[in-house]
C-alpha positions as CSV (number, residue, x, y, z in Angstrom):
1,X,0.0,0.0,0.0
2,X,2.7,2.5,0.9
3,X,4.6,2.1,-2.6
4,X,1.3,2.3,-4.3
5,X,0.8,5.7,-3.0
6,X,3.7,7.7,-4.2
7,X,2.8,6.3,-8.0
8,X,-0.4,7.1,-7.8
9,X,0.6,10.4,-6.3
10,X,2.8,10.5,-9.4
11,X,0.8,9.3,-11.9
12,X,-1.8,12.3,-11.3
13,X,1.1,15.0,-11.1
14,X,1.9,13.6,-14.7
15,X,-1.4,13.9,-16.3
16,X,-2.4,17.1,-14.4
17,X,1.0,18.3,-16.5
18,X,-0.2,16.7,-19.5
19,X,-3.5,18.4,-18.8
20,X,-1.6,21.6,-18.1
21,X,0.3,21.7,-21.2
22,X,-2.9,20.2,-23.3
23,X,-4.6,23.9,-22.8
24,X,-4.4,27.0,-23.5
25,X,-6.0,30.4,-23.4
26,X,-7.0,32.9,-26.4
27,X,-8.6,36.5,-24.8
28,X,-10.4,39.3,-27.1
29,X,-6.7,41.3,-27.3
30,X,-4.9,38.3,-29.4
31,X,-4.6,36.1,-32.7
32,X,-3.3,32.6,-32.1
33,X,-1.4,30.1,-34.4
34,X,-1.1,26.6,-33.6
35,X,2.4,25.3,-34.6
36,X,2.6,21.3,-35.6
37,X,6.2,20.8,-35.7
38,X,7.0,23.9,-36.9
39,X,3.9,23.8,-39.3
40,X,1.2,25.9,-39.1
41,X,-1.8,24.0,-38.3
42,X,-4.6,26.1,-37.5
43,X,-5.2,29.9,-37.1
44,X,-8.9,30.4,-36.3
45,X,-8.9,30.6,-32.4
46,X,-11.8,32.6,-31.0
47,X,-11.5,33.9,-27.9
48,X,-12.1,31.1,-25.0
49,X,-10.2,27.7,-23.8
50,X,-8.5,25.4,-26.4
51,X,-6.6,22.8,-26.8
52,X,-3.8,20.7,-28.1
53,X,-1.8,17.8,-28.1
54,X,1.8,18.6,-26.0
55,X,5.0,18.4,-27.3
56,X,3.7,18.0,-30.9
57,X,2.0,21.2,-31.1
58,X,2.7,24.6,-29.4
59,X,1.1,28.0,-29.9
60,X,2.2,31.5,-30.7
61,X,0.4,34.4,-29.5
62,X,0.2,38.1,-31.7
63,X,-1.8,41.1,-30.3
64,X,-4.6,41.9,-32.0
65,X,-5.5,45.4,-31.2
66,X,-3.8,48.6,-33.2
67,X,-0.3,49.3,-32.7
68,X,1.5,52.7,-33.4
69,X,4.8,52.5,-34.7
70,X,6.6,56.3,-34.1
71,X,9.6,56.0,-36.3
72,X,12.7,58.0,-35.5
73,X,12.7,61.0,-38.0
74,X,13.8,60.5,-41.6
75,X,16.1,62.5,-44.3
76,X,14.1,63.0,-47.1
77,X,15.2,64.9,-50.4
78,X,13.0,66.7,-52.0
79,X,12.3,67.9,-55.7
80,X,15.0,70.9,-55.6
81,X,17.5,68.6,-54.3
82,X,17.1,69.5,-50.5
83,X,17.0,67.0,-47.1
84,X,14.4,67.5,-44.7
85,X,13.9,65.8,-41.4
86,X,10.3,63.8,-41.6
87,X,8.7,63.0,-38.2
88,X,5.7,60.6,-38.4
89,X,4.4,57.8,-37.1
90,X,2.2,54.6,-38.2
91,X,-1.1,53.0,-37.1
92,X,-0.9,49.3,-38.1
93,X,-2.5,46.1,-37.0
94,X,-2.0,42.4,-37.9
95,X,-4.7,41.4,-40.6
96,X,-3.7,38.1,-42.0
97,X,-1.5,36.1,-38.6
98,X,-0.6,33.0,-40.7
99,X,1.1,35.6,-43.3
100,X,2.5,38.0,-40.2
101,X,4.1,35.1,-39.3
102,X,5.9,33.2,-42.0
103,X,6.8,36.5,-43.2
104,X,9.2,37.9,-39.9
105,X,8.7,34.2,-37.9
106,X,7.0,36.5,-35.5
107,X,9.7,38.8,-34.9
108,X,7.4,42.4,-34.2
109,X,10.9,44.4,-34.7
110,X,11.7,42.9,-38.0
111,X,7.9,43.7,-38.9
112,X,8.5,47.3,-37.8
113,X,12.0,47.5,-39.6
114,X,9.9,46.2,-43.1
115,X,7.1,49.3,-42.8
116,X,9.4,51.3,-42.0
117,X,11.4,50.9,-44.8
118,X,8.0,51.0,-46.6
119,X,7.0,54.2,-45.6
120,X,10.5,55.9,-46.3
121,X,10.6,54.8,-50.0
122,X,6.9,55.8,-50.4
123,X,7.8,59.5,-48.5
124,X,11.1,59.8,-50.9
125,X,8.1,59.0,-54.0
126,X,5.8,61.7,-52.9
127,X,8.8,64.2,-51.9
128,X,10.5,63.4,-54.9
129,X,7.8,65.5,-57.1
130,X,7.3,67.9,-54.6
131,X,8.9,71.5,-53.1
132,X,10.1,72.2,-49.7
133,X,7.3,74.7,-49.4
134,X,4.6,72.3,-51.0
135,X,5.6,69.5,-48.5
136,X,6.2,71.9,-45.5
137,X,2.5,73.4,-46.0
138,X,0.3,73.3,-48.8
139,X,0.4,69.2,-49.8
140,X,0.9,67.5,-46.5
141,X,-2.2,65.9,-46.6
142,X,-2.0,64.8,-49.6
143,X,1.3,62.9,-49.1
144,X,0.1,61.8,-45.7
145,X,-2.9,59.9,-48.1
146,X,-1.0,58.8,-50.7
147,X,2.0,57.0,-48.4
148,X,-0.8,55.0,-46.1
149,X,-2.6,53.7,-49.8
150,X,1.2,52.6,-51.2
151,X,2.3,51.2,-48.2
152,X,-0.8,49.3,-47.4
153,X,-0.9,47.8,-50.9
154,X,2.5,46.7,-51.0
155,X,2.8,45.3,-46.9
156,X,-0.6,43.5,-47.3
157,X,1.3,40.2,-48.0
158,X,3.0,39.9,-45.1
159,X,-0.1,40.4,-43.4
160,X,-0.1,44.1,-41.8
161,X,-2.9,46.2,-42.7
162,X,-1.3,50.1,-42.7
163,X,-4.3,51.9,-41.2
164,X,-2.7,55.3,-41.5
165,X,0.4,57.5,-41.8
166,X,0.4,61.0,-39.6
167,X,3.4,63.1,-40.6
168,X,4.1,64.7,-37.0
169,X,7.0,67.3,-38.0
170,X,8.8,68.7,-41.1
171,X,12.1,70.3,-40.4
172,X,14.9,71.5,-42.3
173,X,18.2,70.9,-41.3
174,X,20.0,74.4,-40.8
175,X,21.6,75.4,-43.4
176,X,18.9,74.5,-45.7
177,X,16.6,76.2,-43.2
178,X,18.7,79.5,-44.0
179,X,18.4,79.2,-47.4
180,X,14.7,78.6,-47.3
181,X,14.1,81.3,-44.7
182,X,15.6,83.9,-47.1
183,X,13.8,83.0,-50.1
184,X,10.9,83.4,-48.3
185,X,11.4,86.5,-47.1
186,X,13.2,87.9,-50.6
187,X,9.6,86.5,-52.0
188,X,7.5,88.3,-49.2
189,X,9.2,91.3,-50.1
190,X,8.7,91.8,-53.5
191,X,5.0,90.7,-53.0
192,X,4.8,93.7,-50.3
193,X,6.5,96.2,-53.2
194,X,4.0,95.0,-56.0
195,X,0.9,95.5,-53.1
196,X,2.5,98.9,-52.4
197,X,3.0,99.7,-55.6
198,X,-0.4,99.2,-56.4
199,X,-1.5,100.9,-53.3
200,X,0.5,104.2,-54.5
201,X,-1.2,103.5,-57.8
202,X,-4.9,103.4,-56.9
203,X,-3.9,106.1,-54.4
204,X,-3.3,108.8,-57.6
205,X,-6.1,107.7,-59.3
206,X,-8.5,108.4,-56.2
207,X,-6.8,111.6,-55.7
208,X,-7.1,112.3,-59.0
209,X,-10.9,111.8,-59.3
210,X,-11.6,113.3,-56.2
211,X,-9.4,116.9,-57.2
212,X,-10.9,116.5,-60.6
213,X,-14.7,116.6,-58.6
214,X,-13.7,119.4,-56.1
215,X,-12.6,121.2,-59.3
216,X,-15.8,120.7,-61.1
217,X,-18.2,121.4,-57.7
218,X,-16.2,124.8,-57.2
219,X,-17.0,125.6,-60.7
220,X,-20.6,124.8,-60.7
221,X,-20.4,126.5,-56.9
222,X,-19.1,129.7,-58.3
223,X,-21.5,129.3,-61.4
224,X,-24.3,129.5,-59.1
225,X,-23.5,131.6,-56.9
226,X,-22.7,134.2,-60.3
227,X,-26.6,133.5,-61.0
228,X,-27.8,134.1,-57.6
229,X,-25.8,137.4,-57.6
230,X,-26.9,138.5,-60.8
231,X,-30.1,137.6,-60.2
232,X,-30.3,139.7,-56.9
233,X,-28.5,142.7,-58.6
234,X,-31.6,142.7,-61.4
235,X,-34.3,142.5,-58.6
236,X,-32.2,145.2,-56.7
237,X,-32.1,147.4,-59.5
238,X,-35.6,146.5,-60.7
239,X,-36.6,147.4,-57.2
240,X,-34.5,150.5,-57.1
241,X,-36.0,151.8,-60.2
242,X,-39.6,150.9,-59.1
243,X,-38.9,153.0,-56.1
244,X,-37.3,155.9,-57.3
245,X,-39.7,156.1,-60.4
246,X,-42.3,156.6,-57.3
247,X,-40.5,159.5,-55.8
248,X,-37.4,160.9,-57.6
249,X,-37.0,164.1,-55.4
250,X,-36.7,161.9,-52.5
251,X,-34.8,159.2,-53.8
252,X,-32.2,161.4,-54.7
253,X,-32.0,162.9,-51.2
254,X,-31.8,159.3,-49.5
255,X,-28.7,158.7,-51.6
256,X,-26.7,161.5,-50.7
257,X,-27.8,161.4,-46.8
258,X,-26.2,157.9,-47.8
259,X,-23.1,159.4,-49.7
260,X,-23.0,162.1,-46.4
261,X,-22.8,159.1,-44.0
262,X,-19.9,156.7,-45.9
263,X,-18.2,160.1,-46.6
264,X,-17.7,161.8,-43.2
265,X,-17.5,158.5,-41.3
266,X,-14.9,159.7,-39.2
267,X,-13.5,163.1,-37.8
268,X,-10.4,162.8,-39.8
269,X,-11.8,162.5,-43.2
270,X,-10.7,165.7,-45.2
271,X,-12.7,166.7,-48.3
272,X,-12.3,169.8,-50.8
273,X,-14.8,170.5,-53.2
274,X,-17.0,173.7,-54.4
275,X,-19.5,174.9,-51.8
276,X,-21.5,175.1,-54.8
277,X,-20.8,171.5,-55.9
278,X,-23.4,169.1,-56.9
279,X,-22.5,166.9,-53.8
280,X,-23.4,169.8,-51.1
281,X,-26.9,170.5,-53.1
282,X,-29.0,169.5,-50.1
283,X,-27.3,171.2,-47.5
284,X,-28.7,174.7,-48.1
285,X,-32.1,173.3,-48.1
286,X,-34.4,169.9,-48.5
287,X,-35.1,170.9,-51.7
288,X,-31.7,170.5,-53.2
289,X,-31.2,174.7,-54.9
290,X,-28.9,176.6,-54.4
């Protein structure tokens, strides 16, 4: 009884090992492969408890979720011949495990190494046809489109699915900076002399049109104000000659009372003329005689 015991004790250790290694588990965050040998066998494993037979089989596990791969920056040349420094990174997944894995034997780094060359040689295409300033701001997106299609298309075999590429950062390296920084501002410059010169332009002409109308309401101004004069000199004198048509005698002595007045104005007016003068007529009587 006694030597019965410890086998039996060993005879369950060994099956619950064999029972051990028979299972395995698959959760919702992985893709499984079961190996036969080095074979793959089956790939299908939804999430749950599974099993297989020890020593002949073993499984691999993958993640399933997305992964971001953030690259260390590239030198890219562009269309004029000049390096810049691309930051971006990549949002990839496995789509096809069985591929993922004879492809990089499921090595993730030599995976990562393979998009990133990828992704390079489809940056150096876009660049390639491009400007520093049409990369740097007006085609980004663009490029940023065009790399995720071309690199999806050619790392579907090995079974990644390219989701998306984000360009993070442009930069120039310094002396090409330089250069770039003065071309801009040479171009800025003569843009700002073409708006000024058009400014200075437009500025004549308005002055122009506006010292040709002052001219021309002056004129009509003056024109009108000639009418209005002449009009009230012809109704003065029409009403002058109504009146002293009405009383000629009197008439004549309101004028020079009014002659009198603008003439001795002040104590130091001097005049010499006749006492018998025309202008003194109404100062020996009202009557105007002598």
């Amino acid at each position: 009884m006694n030597a019965i015991k410890p086998l039996t004790i060993l005879v369950v250790g060994i099956l619950a090992l064999i029972v051990y290694m028979s299972v395995f588990v698959v959760t919702e965050r992985e893709k499984a492969i079961l190996l036969q040998l080095g074979e793959i066998k089956r790939t299908d494993f939804k999430p749950g408890l599974h099993f297989m037979i020890p020593f002949v089989n073993n499984v691999r596990k993958f993640e399933k979720r997305i992964m971001t791969l953030d690259s260390q920056p590239e030198m890219i040349l562009t269309g004029e011949k000049k390096n810049v420094l691309v930051d971006y990174f990549v949002i990839w997944r496995i789509d096809n495990v069985a591929d993922y894995y004879t492809s990089f034997g499921g090595r993730e780094m030599d995976a990562v190494n393979r998009m990133s060359q990828t992704i390079k040689d489809g940056l150096q295409t876009e660049f390639n046809n491009r400007t520093i300033k049409e990369v740097v701001s007006g085609e980004r997106e663009e490029i940023m489109k065009n790399v995720s299609q071309r690199a999806d298309e050619k790392i579907r075999t090995f079974g990644i699915k390219i989701i998306d590429v984000r360009i993070k950062q442009i930069e120039l390296p310094p002396n090409v900076a330089e250069a770039v920084y003065e071309r801009m501002r040479v171009e800025r410059d003569r843009i700002a002399k073409e708006h000024r010169a058009k400014g200075q332009k437009e500025a004549k002409i308005i002055r122009a049109k506006a010292e040709r109308q002052r001219t021309e309401l002056l004129a009509d101004a003056k024109r009108k104000a000639e009418e209005i004069r002449g009009a009230g000199d012809a109704q003065a004198t029409e009403i002058s000659a109504k009146a002293y048509s009405q009383d000629p005698q009197f008439y004549s002595f309101y004028r020079s009372l009014l002659a009198y007045r603008r003439t001795f104005s002040s104590k130091q007016d001097l005049i010499v003329l006749e006492p018998d003068s025309e202008f003194f007529k109404y100062f020996g009587n009202i009557q105007g005689s002598q």
